[in-house]
N, C-alpha and C positions, 0 to 999 in steps of 0.2 A: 486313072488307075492309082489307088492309093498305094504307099512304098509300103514296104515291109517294115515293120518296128523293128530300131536296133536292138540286140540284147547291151545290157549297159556297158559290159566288158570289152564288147568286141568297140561298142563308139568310143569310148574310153584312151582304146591301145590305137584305135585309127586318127584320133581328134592328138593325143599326146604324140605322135609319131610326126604329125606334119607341124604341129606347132611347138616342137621343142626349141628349135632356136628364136622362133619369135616370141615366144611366152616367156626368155630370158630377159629380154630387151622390156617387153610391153611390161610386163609383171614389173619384173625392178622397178619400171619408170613411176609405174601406177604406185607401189609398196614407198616409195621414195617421196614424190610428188604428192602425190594424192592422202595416200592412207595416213603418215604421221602426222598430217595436220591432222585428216580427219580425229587419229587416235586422241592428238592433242584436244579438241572441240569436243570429243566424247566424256577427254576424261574433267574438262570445263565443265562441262553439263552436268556429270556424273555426280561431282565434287558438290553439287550447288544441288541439286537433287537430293544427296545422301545428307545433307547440313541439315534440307529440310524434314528430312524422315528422322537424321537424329533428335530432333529437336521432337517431334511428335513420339518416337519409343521413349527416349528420355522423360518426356514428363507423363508419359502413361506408366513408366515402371516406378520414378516418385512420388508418384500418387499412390500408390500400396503405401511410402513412409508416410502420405498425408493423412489419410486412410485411418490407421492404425496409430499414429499420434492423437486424429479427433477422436479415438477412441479410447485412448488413456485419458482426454481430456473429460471424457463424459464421465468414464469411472470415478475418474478424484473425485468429482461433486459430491458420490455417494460413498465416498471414505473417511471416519473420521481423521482429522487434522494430524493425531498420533499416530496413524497407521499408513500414512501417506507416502513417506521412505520406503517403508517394506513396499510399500504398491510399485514406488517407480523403482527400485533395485529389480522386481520380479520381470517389470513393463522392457528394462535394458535389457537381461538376461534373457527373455524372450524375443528380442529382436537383435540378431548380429547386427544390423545396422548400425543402433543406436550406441556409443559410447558413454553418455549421461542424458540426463535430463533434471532439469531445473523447474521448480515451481516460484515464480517471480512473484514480489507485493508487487501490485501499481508503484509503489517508490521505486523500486527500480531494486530492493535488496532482495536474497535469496531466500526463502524459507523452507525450503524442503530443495535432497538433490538424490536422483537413483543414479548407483551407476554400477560397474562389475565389480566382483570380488576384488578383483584387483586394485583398485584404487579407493576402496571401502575406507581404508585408514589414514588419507589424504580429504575426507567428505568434511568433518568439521572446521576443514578450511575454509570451507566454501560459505556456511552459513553466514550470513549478515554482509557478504561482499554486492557493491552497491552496482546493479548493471543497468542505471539508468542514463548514464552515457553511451554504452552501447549500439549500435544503428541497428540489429536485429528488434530488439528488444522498444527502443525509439519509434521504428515504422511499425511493429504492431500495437503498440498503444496508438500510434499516432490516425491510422485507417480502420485497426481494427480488425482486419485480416489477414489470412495464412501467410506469412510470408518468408521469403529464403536469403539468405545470409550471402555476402562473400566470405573470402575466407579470411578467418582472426583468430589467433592463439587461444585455444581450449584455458579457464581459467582451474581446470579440475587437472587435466594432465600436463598442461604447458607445450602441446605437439597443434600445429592447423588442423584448424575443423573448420566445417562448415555446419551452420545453424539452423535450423527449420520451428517457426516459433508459430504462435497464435496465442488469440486471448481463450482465459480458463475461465469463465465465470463473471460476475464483476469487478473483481478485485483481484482477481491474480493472469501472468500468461504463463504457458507453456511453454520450453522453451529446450529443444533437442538436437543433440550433437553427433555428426556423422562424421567418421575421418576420410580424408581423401582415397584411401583405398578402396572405398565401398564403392564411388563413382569409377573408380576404373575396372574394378569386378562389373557392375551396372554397365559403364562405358561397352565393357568385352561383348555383353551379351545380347545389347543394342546392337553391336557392329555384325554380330554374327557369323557372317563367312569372307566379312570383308575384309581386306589385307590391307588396304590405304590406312595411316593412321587417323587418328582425328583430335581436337584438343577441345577439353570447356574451358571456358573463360570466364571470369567473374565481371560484374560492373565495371571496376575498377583495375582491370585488365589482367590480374592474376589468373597466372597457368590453378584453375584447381585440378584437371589431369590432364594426362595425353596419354595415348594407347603406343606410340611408336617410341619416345624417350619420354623416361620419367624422372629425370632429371631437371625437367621444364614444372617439377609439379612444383608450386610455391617459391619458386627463385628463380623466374621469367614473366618479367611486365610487358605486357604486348600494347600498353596504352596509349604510348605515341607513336606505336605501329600503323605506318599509311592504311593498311587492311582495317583495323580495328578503326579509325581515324574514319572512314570512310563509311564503315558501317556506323558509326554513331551519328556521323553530319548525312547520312541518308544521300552520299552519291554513289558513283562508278565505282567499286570494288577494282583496286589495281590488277592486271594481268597475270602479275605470278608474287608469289609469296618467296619472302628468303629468311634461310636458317639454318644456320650450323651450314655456310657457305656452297648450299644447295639450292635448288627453283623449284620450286612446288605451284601447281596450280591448287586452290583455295576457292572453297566454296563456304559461306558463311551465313549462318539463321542467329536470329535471335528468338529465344524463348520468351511469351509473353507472363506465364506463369512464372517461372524463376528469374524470366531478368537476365538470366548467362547468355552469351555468345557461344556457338556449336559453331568450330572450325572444320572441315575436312579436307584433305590434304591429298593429293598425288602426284608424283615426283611429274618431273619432264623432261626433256629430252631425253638422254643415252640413260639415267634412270629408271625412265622407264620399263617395266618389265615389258608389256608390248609393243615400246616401239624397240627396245636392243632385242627382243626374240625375229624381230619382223627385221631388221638389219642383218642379225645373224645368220638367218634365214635366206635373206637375199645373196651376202657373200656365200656361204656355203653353195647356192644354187650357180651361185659365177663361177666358180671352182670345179663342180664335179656335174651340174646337169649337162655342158659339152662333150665331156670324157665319156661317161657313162648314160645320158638319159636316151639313148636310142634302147641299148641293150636292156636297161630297167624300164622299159616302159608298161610289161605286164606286171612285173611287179608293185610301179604303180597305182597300178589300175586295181590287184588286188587290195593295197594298200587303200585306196579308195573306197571297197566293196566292202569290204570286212569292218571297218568302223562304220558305216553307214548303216550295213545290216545289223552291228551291235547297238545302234543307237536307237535303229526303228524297234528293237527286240526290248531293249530299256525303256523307250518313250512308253512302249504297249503294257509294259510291268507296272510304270506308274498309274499310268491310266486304271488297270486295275485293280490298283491298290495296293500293291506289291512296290518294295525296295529293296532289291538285293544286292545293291552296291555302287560303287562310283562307277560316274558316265563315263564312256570308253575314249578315249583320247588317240588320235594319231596326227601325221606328219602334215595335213590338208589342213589347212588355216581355217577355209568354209566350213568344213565340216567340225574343227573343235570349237569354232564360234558357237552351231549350231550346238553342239553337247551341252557348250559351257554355258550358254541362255536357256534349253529347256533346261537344265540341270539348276540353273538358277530361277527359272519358272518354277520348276518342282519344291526347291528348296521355299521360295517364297513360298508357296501354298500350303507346305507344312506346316514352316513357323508362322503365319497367321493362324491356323487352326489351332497349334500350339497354342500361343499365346492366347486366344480366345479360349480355350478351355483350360489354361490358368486363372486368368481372370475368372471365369467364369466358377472355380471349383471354389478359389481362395478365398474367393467375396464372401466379408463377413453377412452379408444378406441375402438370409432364402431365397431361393430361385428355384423356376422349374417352367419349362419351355414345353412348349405341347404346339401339335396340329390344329387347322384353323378349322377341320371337320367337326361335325355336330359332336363328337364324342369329347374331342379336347383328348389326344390320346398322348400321352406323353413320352416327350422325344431324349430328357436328360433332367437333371437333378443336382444342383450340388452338395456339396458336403454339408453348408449351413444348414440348406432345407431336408435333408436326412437329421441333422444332431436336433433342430427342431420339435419335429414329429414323430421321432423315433422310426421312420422304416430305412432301410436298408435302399441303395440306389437300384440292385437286379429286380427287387422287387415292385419298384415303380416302374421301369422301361419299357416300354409300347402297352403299356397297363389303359384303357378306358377309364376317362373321370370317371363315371358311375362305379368303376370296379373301383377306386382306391378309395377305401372308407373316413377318411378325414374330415369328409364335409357334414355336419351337424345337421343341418335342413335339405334336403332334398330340390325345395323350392328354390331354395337361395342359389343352391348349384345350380341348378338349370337357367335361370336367369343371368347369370354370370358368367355363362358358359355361350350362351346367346347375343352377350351385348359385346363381350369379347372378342367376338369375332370382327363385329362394327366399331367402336370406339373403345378407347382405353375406361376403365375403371380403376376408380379410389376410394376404396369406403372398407368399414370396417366389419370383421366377418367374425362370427366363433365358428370353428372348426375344430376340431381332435384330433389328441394326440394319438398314436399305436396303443396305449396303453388305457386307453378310453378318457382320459378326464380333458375338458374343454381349455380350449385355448381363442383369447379374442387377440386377432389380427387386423394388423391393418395392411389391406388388399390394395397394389396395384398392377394395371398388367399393360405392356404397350407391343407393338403390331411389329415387325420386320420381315424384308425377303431375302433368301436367300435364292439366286436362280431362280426366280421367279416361282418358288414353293413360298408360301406364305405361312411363317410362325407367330405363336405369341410366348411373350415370354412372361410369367404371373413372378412379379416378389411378395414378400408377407415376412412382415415386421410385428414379432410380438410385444401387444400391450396391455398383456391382462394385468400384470404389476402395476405398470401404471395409473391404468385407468383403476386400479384398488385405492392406490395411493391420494389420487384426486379425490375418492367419493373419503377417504380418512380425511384426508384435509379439509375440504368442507365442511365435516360433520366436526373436526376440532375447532372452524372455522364460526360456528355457529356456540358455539363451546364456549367459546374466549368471548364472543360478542354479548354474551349471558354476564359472563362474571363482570364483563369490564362495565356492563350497568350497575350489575348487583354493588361492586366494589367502588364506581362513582355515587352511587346513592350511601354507602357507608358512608365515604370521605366526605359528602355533602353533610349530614348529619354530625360525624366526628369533630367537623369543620366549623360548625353553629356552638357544638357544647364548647370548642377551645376558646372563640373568641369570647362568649359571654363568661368564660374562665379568666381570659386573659384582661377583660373591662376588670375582673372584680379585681385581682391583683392590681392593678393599676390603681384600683381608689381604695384599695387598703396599704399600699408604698404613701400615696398622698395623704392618707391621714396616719400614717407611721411618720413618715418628714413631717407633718405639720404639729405632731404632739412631739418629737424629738427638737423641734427648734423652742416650741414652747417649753418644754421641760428645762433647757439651755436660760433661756429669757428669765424664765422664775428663778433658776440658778444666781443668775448676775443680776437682777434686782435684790434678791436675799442680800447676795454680798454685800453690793454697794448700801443696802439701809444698815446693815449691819456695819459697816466701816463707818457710815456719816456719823450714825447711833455719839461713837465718842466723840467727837469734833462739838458738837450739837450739845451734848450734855454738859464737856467740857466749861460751853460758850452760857449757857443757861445758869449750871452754878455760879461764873462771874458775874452775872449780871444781877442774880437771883442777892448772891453776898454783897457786892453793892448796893442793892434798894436796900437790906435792912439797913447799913449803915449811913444810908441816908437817912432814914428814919428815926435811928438814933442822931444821927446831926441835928435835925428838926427839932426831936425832942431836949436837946442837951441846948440847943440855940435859946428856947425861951428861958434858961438861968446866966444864959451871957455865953460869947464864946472866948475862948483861951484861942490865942495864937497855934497853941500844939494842935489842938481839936484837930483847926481849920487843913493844916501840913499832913496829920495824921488822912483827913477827911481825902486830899487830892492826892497823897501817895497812893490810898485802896481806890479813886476811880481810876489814876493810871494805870495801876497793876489787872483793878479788872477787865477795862477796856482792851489792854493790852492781850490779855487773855483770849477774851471774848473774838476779838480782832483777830488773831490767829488761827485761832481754832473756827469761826466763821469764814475767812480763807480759804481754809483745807478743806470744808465743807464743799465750798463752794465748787474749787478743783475736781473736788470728786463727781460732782452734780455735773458739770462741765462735762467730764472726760465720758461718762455715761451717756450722758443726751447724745453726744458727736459717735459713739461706738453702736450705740440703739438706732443713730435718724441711720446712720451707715448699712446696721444689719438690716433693715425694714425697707428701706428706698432702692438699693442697687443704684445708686446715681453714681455716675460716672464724673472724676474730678480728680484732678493735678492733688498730690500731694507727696509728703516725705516719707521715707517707710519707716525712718526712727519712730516720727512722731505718730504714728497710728499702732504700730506694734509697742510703744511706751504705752497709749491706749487702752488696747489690748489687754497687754501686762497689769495694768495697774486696778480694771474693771474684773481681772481674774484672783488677784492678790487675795481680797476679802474672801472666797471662798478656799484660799489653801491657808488661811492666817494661822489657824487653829490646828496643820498638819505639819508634820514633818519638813514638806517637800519645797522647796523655793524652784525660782523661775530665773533665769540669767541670760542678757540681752547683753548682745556685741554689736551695734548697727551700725556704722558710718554714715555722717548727718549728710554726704553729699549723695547720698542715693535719692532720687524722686523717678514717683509714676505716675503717666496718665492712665488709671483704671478705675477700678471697682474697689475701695474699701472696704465697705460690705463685707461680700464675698470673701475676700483676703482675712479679713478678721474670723469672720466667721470658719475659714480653712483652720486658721492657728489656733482657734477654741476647739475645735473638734479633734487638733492633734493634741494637744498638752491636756485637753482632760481624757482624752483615750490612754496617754501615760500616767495620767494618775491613776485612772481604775482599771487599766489591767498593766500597764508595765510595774508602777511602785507598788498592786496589792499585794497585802501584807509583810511590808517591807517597814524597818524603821528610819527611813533615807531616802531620798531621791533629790535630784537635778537635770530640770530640762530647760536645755538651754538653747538659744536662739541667736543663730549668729547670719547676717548675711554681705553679700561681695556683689560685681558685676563682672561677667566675662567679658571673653575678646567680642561677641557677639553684641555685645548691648544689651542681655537680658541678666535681671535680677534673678540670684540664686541666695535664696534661704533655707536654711538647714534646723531642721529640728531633732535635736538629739536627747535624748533620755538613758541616763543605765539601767535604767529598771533591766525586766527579765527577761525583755527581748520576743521576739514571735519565733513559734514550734516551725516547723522545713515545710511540714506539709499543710500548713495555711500561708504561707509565704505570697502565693499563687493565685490565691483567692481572697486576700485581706480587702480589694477594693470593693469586693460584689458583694451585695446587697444583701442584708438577714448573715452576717457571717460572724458571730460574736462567740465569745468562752465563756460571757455573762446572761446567756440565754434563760438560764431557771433565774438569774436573778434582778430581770425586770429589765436588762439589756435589749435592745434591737435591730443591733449589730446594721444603723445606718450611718453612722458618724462618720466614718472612712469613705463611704459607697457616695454623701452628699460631700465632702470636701474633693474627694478624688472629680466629681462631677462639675464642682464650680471652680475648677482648677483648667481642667479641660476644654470647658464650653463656655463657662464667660469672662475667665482671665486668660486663655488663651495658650496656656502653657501646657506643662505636664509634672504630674508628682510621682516619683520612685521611693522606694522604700529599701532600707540595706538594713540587715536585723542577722544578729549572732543570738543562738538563744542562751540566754545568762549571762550578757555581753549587752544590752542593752539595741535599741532600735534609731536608724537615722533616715525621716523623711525630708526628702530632698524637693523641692518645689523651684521649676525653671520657666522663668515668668518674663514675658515680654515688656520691656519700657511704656511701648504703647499699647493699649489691652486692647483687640479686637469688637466694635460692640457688639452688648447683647443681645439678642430680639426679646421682644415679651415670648414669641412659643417656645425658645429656647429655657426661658425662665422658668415658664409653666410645667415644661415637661419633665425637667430635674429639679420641683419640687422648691426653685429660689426665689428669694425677692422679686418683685416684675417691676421694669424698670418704667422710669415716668418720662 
């Protein structure tokens, strides 16, 4: 015979009536014994649970920063360089997050910085500060990817931040500052309804927040903390955590994406809030369940019924979709456990739902979720995919593909709508907008269940800009491939007339040198015939006046000679001889000093000699041509200077300067003096100075006196290469250099600083400036 089922009240008041004294003992022992360990191992698990779940909200809510950073990052690409500030000042001020942002060179300086109103007039500090020491900045050059900072002194405000960087392009990275406050707002709404504190921690073991004290935030190292210690050498996590002279059980994750350490925290023992309520509870029950719990024991039992039946009344509200307020609490331990877990069952279920349709609104990409039915009927929309296509989200919701008019082909929908169901799709679609005009997308869509209902979710990424942009580039692509022929076959062409321009220049310099040295040669033979002319004539008349008085001797001889005759006879050969002998001499000197100044200028041979004795040379083969002028020539030499060089050359330098100051510094002067003086420095090298008062050279040929064709004598038969070939055999085969110091109407001083021993010459070097070629 089956019993009769109790009503719940009456078992209640008969089960509490016999066990009230034993339920003091057993209870206590269990609540004592049992349960605070147990609360303790709950709130172990719980701690090391919630680290792990921070760690997974945590970097799903920094992903919106990463998010919306790579999308400032795609913008700059398409921002000219000047407009780049404004973009990132708009990019901060759009996002509370962000505090600054930096556009970095690869060197590591800054070149562009956005940041709030506030600190606008602190930004010119920033340009040009070099942040290639930096470790944010270091590990994204260095890998290349997204990556996250600990925390270091903001260099825009001077307050910690923490940095969120990437590369921008090929040459710059992104580089964005968050202040520790924004992680503990993020921290809060991670934790949600949880009361345990919790802390992040950086690599390097910096508090960057805590939710319980915020005094730990940036002036608490945890790094040679056993806990931290422990998670980095990957062992046993110690039993209890201590702080601010308390015991916390500690549960600890690391983040793979950020790198931080997610601490979470719950106190223990007498701390505890349930085990001091389950203590409190226990003494209170020692105290007053003997006194009283016979007499209250339907009141119990009410106490029992009444939150029980508000809770099944709540559990039923949820279920239906209804929340009308916090779960009902009473004095039964079992039963507010049970409140406080559906009530945290319900709140879980919310905040996922929540948070899935955050994400899901905020996403900057189209989205739109449909039924896996032939229709493809759609279930939601977000905001992207409305601003898109222009419709409104009421006007898509449980709408039939066939009924929402976006799809362009008819064909294309229905196949799409087909394969969708079986496999995901990625391929590109033109579709329309609300307002009719085409839009080309690019379509993917992937498969999820929910409760075993089966959705797809379709994104679509507009690329009709783009793909415009590609067929422009191409066709500029084809453009430039045109010209850069067109403009290599110019330069090939341009390139044939220069050089057969620059052959003929070349053998019009060689035969401009080769009539200028000639013209010079005809010069110093002139002289020198012209200077021997009187030595020669001198020497001709005595010998010429002799013979006839020989002749008369001969003739006076056949009437006898007189003693005077004879005396008379030998004083006129001495005197002629004497004569003749002299002035053949001086003849000869001259003949001498010519041959050795000409084998010189014509040979380039290379030989020891004094520089008196070749500039005496010089000097004296030039005399004849100024005899008949104004201008004299004046030599300082000291006899112990000698050179192993080029006389040649050397002569040929000092002819090119002293008759360069007689036809243009002394013309039309009635005076001049150039004089020649030279020394040896501390270095060993001969310096000779040629100076002239004449008139000196004008400021602005000063510059140009050495180059080639550059005369004031141009109309009058001038060829302005005299300076161009001395300055060149000064250079290239004596091995020195020649300066020029000119006041104009002050006179001109070329300075030639010349090596003891002269570097030799090659023949192409000879050939190519137009000198002697050596033997």
């Amino acid at each position: 015979m089956a019993h009769k089922p109790w009503r719940l009240g009456t078992f209640v008041i008969f089960v509490l009536s016999v066990t009230t004294v034993t339920t003091i003992f057993i209870v206590g022992s269990l609540i004592l014994l049992i349960r605070i360990p147990m609360i303790e191992q709950e709130s172990r698990a719980a701690v090391r649970q919630q680290a792990g779940e921070l760690v997974g909200r945590m970097e799903l809510l920094l992903g919106g920063l990463e998010t919306r950073l790579a999308l400032v990052r795609d913008a700059l690409a398409r921002i000219p360089l000047d407009q780049r500030e404004d973009f990132l000042d708009q990019a901060v001020e759009s996002a509370p997050a962000f505090t600054a942002m930096y556009l970095v060179a690869r060197q590591g300086t800054i070149v562009a910085a956005g940041v709030g109103p506030d600190l606008r007039s602190q930004r010119q500090d920033t340009h040009g500060i070099d942040l290639s020491a930096n470790p944010l900045f270091r590990a994204v050059i260095g890998d290349g990817q997204l990556n996250w900072s600990d925390n270091y002194l903001s260099c825009m405000s001077g307050s910690i931040t923490v940095g969120l960087g990437m590369v921008a392009g090929a040459d710059h990275v992104l580089i964005a500052e968050i202040p520790p406050s924004y992680f503990l707002d993020t921290a809060r709404i991670v934790a949600g309804e949880q009361t345990s504190p919790f802390w992040i921690v950086d690599r390097r073991g910096e508090v960057i927040t805590a939710t319980g004290d915020q005094s730990a935030t940036g002036s608490f190292n945890l790094l040679g903390h056993p806990l931290l210690q422990a998670a980095i050498h990957n062992t046993r996590l110690p039993e209890f955590f201590e702080y601010m002279g308390r015991r916390y059980f500690a549960g600890l994750a690391q983040s793979p994406a950020l790198k931080w350490f997610f601490i979470a925290t719950a106190p223990s023992g007498w701390h505890n809030p349930k085990i001091r309520m389950i203590l409190v509870i226990v003494a209170a029950a020692f105290l007053t369940a003997i006194l009283i719990g016979t007499f209250l024991t339907p009141f119990w039992a009410r106490q029992l019924l009444t939150p029980l039946a508000s809770i099944i009344t709540q559990a039923r509200q949820v279920a239906e979709g209804r929340d009308d307020g916090a779960w009902p609490r009473g004095h039964i331990r079992e039963l507010n456990d049970l409140s406080t877990h559906l009530e945290t069952m319900a709140v879980a279920i919310r905040e996922r739902e929540q948070r899935f349709s955050t994400i899901f609104h905020t996403s900057p990409t189209a989205m739109l979720v449909s039924e896996t039915d032939a229709d493809c009927t759609a279930s939601d929309v977000n905001r992207a995919w409305c601003a898109l296509f222009g419709w409104t989200r009421e006007q898509i919701l449980g709408k039939k593909g066939v009924e929402v008019r976006f799809w362009q082909s008819s064909q294309v929908r229905d196949r799409l709508f087909a394969q969708a169901v079986d496999t995901p799709v990625l391929e590109e679609v033109w579709l329309l907008h609300a307002a009719g005009h085409p839009l080309l997308c690019r379509l993917s869509t992937a498969q999820f269940d929910i409760t075993g209902r089966k959705m797809v979710v379709w994104t679509f990424e507009d690329v009709t800009e783009i793909r415009r942009m590609d067929h422009e580039l191409r066709q500029l692509n084809q453009e430039l491939e045109q010209r850069v022929i067109q403009r290599t076959e110019d330069l090939s062409r341009s390139n044939k007339e220069l050089s057969q321009a620059l052959a003929d220049l070349r053998m019009t310099q060689r035969e401009l040198v080769r009539a200028e040295k000639m013209a010079a040669l005809g010069n110093l033979v002139a002289g020198v015939a012209h200077e021997m002319n009187t030595p020669i004539g001198n020497g001709l008349i005595a010998v010429t006046t002799l013979a006839d008085q020989a002749r008369a001797f001969r003739h006076a001889s056949a009437q006898g000679i007189r003693r005077s005759d004879l005396e008379a006879l030998l004083a006129n050969i001495d005197q002629a001889t004497d004569i003749a002998s002299r002035n053949l001499h001086r003849a000869a000197d001259l003949l001498a000093n010519f041959k050795q100044v000409a084998v010189d200028q014509t040979s380039c041979q290379r030989r020891s000699f004094a520089v008196h004795e070749v500039i005496d040379e010089i000097v004296t083969t030039l005399k004849p041509s100024l005899k008949r002028t104004p201008y004299v020539i004046k030599t300082a030499i000291p006899s112990g200077l000698t050179m192993d060089s080029y006389p040649g050359p050397l002569g040929q330098v000092l002819s090119n300067l002293i008759n360069n100051a007689v036809l243009h510094g002394f013309d039309g002067r009635p005076h001049g003096c150039v004089d020649i003086q030279a020394e040896q420095d501390a270095d060993g090298r001969i310096v000779l100075r040629v100076h002239d008062d004449g008139k000196g050279i004008a400021a602005e040929m000063i510059n140009r006196i050495f180059d080639p064709f550059v005369t004031t004598r141009m109309s009058s038969g001038g060829t302005g290469l005299g300076l161009h070939i001395a300055y060149n055999a000064v250079t290239n085969i004596l091995g020195g250099t020649l300066t020029v110091d000119s006041v104009e109407g002050q006179g001109t001083v070329f300075t030639l600083r010349l090596p003891a021993n002269a570097p030799q010459a090659t023949t192409e070097t000879a050939m190519h400036y137009g000198l002697p070629l050596p033997q």
